[in-house]
N, C-alpha and C positions, 0 to 999 in steps of 0.2 A: 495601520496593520495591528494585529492584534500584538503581534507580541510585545509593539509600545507601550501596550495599555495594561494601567493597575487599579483597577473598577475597587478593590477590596484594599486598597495600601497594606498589601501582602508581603512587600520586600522585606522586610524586616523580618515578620513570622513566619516564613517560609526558610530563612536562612537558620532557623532554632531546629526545623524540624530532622535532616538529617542525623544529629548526635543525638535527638532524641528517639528515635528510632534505632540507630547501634546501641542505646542500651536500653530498649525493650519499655520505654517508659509511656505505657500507654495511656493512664491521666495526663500528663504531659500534654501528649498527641491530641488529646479530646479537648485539654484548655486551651489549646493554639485554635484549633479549629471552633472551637462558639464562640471566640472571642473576635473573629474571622467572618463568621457569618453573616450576610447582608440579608434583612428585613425582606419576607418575602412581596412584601406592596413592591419594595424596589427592583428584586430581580425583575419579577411582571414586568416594570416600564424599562429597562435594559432592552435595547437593540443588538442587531447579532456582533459586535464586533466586544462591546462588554459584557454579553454575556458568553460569550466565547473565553477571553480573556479571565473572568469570573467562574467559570469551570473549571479551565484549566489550574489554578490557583487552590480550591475546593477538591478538584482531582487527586492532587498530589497527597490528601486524607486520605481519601479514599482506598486507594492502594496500600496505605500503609495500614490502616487499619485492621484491613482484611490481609495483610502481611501477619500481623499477630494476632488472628484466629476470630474478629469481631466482624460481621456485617454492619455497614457504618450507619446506615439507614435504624438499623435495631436498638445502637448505643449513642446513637445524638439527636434529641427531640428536633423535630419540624425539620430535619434536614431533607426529609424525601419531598415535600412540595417543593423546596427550592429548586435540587436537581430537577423533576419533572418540569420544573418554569422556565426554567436555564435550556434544556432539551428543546420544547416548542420553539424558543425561539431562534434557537440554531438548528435546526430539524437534525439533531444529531441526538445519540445515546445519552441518557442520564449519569453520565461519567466522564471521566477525561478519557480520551482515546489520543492513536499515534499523532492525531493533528495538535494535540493541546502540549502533549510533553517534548513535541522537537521542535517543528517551525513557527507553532506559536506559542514557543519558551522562548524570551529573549537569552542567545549565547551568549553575551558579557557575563564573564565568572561571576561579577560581584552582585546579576538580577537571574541568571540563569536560577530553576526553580530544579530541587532535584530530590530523590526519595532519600538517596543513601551518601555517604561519603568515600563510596568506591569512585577511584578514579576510572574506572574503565563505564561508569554510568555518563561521564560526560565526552565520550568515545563514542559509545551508544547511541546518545542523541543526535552525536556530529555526522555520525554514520548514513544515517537516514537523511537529514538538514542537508547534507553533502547533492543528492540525487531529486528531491522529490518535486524543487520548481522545474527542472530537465523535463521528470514523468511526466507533470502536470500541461506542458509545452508539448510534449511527442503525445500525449492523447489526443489532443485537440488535433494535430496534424495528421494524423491514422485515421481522425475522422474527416477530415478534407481529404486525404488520397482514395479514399472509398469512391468518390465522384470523379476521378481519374481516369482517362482512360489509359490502359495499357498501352496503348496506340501514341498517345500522347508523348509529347517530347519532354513533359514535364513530371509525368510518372517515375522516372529514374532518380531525378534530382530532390522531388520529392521525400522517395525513401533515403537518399543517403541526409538528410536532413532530420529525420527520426532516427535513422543509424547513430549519427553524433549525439545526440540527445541523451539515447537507451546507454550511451557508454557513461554514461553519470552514475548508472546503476552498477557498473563493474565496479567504476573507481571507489564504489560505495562500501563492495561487499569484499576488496582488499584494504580496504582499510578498514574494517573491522576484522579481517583476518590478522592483521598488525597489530591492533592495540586493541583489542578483546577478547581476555582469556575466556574461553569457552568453562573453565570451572568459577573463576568470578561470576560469568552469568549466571551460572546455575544457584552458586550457592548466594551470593547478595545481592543479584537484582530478580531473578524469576519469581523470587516471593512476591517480589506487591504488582505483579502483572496478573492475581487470581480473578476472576470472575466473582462481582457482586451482582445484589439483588436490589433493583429498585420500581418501586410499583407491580410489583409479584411476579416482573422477570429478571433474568437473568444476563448481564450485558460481560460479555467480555472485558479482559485486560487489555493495557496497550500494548501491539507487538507487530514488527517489520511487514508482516504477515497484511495488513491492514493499507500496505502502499496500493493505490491505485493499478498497478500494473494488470491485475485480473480485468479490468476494463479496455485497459489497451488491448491485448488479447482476446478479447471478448468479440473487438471490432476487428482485427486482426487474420485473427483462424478462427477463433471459438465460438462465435453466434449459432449455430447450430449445431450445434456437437451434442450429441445424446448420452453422453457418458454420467452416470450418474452420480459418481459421487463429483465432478467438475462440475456441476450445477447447482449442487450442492453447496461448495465451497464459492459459487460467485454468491449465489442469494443469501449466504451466511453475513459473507462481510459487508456486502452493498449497503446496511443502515452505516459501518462504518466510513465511509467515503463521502464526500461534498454533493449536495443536492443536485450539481452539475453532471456531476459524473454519473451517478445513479439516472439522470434522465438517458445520457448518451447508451448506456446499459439497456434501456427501455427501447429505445430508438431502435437498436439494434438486435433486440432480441429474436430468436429464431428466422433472421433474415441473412440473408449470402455477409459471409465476412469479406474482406477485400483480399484474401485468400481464393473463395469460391472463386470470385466476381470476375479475377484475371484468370484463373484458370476457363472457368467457362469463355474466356474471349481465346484464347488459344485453341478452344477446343477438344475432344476425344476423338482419336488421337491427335496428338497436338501436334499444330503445323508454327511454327516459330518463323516471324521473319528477325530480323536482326533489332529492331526496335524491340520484340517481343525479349527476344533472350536481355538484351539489357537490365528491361524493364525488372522480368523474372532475376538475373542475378544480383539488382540491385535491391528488391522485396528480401531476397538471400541472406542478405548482408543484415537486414533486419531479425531476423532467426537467431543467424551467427551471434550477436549481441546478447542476443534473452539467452541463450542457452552456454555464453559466458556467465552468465549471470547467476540463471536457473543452478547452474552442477555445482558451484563453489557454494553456493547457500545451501544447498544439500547437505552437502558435506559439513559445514558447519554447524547445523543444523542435530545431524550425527552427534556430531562429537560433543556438542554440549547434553544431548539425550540419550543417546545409545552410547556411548564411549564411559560416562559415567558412573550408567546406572542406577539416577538417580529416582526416587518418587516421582518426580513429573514424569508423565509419559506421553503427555502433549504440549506443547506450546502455549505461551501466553493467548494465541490466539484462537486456541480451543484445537488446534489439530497435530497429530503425530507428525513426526517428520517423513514418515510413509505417502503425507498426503504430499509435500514437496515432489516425493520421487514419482508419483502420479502427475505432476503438473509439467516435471521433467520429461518424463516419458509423452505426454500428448502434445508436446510442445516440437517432438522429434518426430512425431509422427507427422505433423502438421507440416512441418520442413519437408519430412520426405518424399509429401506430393507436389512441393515444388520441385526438389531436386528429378524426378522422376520425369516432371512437365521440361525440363533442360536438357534433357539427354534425346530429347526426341532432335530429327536433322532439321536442318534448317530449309525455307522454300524459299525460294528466286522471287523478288519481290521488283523482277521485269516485268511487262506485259508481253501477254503473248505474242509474238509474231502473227500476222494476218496473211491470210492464205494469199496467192496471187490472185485475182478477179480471174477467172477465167472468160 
């Protein structure tokens, strides 16, 4: 696993950088990080699990840098081929993203790797770390119930199996209602989630925003959905997700979600036998979940941006919290053509009686 791995014998230098950071010490910050740097012949022969690990580690610069006002690529010789080397061979962004600073930061306080000495940043991290092997588990299974039939005995069971999954994502986004002050966020951790520049573009900060769950949904209801700024927002983050997921995206794109797929087996207007309504309330049950999930990160979301009124007026991860209430809102709508395909009656799933021979 990556987070075993310390390709840079970083633990050490990495444990300086937080206090050097509370006090703005940015030669500091620049001697840890060249002193840190691995020879780009080596990044080259690194395979993905160290150069993941090796990002992530180099990441945690990054963000700070551009915390206090510097492009890190402009103020530290030969660091941009490195990143570009590190990228290749994780087909990931030239930076640390959500995957580098939670589940592949080893948790042990004493290796955990972190920007700030806020306690509510290792909150943050837990927050996420808490849901994302759950997400990574309920994608793959959204994409075997796709080949399900409604009809099937196993379609029901199916979903209540991504139901328990998606509830990882609740427990996630209450405990960061718990122990995440929405003004800590804003004011000591939002800074080093700025967007840097490497190879004359532009890659996002890390931010919750970046969890895979646009992909479950994608396969879900959203594969054809024409709404545009929801298309928008899936090809935004797609470079930041796992080379996996981004194919299932591809697989899927503009093809029946497993929304359409059971409702075209139902029918217009829909004739439900009682397998059918199962099937449909227990697909249900899967909504119910996202849209526990969906309104409290809203909310939260608010209040660390609109409550404050602070300078950001987008998220670490490039977008307003307006786009949330947009993911909210089609996420209800998506529901309500189930809900709608339930209320039709139910048909007799006898055979007809046969006339008498005459």
């Amino acid at each position: 696993m990556v987070a075993a791995l310390d390709p840079l014998n970083a633990v050490a230098t990495l444990r300086r950088l937080p206090v050097l950071n509370q006090q703005r010490d940015v030669p500091g910050v620049l001697a840890l990080l060249q002193g840190l740097l691995p020879k780009l012949e080596l990044a080259e022969r690194w395979e993905f699990l160290d150069a993941a690990a090796a990002m992530r580690d180099i990441g945690f610069f990054l963000g700070s840098l551009k915390r206090h006002g510097h492009e890190p690529v402009e103020v530290v010789p030969g660091l941009e081929p490195i990143l570009l080397a590190l990228a290749r061979t994780t087909q990931l962004p030239p930076r640390e993203t959500l995957l580098h600073v939670t589940v592949w930061n080893p948790s042990a306080d004493h290796l955990e790797r972190r920007y700030t000495t806020c306690a509510d940043e290792i909150h943050l991290l837990e927050s996420v770390r808490i849901s994302m092997a759950a997400l990574d588990a309920a994608i793959l299974r959204t994409v075997d119930l796709h080949d399900v039939s409604l009809d099937s005995a196993e379609f029901a069971p199916r979903c209540d199996e991504i139901t328990e999954l998606l509830k990882k994502m609740v427990d996630s986004i209450v405990y960061a209602y718990r122990n995440i002050s929405p003004r800590n966020f804003m004011h000591e951790l939002r800074p080093y989630y700025e967007p840097i520049r490497v190879g004359g573009q532009s890659y996002l900060g890390p931010g919750a925003v970046e969890m895979p769950l646009f992909v479950l949904e994608h396969v879900l209801w959203g594969a054809r959905s024409e709404h545009a700024n929801y298309k928008d927002f899936k090809e935004t983050y797609l470079p930041y997700v796992l080379p996996r997921f981004r194919d299932i995206y591809r697989q899927f794109l503009h093809q029946p979600s497993v929304l359409d797929r059971v409702l075209e087996q139902v029918g217009s207007p829909p004739a439900l036998t009682e397998r059918h309504r199962a099937g449909l309330k227990a697909l249900d049950k899967i909504f119910d979940v996202l849209l526990r999930f969906r309104a409290p990160h809203v909310k939260l979301a608010e209040q660390a941006y609109l409550a404050e009124r602070e300078a950001h007026s987008v998220g670490s991860g490039g977008y307003a919290p307006s786009m949330l209430d947009e993911l909210l809102a089609l996420t209800r709508e998506a529901r309500l053509r189930l809900t709608l395909a339930l209320r039709a009656p139910a048909v007799s799933e006898e055979p007809p009686l046969k006339r008498n021979a005459r």
